[in-house]
C-alpha positions in Angstrom: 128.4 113.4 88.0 126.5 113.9 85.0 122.3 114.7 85.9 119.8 112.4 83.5 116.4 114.6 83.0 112.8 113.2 81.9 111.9 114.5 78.5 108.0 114.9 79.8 106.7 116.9 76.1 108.3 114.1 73.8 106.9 111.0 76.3 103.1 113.2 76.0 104.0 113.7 72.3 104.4 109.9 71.7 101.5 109.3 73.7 99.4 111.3 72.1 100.1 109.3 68.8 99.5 106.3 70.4 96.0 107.9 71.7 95.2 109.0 68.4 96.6 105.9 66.3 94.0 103.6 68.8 91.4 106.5 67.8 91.1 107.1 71.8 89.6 110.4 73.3 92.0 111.2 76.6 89.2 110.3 79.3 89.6 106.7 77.6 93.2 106.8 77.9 93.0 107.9 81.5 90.4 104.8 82.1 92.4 102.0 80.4 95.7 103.3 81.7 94.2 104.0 85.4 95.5 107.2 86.0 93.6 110.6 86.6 92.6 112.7 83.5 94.6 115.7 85.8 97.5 113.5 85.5 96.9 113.6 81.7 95.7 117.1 81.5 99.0 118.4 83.6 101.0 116.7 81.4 99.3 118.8 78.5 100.7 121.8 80.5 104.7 120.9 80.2 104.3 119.1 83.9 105.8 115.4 84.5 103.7 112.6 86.0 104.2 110.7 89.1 106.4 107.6 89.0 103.5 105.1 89.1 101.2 107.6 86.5 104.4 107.2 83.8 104.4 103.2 84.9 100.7 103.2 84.0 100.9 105.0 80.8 104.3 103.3 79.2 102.8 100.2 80.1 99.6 101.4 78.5 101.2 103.1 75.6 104.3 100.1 75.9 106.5 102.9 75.8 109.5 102.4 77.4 110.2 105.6 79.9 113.8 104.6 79.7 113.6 106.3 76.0 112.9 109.8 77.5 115.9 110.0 79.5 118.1 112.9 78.6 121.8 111.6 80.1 124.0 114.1 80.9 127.2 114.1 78.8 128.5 110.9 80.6 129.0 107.3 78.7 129.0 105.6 82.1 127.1 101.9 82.1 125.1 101.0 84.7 126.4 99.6 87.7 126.2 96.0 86.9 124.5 94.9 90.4 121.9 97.7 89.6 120.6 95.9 86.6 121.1 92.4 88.3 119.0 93.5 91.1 116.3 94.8 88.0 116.3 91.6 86.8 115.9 89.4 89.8 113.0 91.8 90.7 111.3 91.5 87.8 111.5 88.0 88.1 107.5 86.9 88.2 109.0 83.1 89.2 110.9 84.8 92.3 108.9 85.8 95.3 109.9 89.4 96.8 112.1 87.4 99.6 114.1 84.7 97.4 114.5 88.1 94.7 116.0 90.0 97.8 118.0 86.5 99.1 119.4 85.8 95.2 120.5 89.6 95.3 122.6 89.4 98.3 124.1 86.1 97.7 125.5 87.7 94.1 126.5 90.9 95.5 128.4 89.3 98.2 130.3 86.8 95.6 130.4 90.0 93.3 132.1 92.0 95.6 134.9 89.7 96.8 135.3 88.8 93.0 135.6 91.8 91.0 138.6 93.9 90.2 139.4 96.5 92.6 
């Protein structure tokens, strides 16, 4: 099973050229993306952030985190209710509940459909 890692100096590299191309200081970064200036200033030292600190700052930045993945030496595709399940959840017309009813009515046709 190949291992995906998080490239954390090229995502702070790109931010930093997003900071500086919006002529930002990092305490302004840290304000308009709502995370810590530690979070920023660990970061600075080769550490990675939190889940919802790197959700803040690609969304800031509109990065996409995705793009600092390192896979492993693997070609695999996602698993193809994995990225129906993204979908449905990122649905802003779904509720929470019909995203999570939607999801197990297709993985239950899915499942008795698909090649074995």
């Amino acid at each position: 099973m190949a291992k995906g890692t998080f490239d954390a100096a090229a995502f702070y590299a790109a931010l930093n050229q997003t900071r500086e191309a919006r002529r930002l200081t990092w305490k302004q970064v840290a304000e308009q993306a709502g995370v810590s200036a530690s979070t920023l200033t660990r970061m600075a030292q080769g550490k990675r952030p939190d889940v919802d600190g790197l959700a803040a700052l690609a969304s800031w930045s509109d990065l996409k985190a995705d793009t600092f993945v390192k896979r492993g030496e693997t070609d695999a595709e996602p698993e193809t209710m994995a990225m129906i399940s993204t979908y449905l959840r990122a649905d802003r017309n779904l509720s929470p509940d019909a995203a999570q009813a939607l999801e197990s009515i297709i993985a239950t046709s899915y499942n008795q459909l698909r090649k074995k």
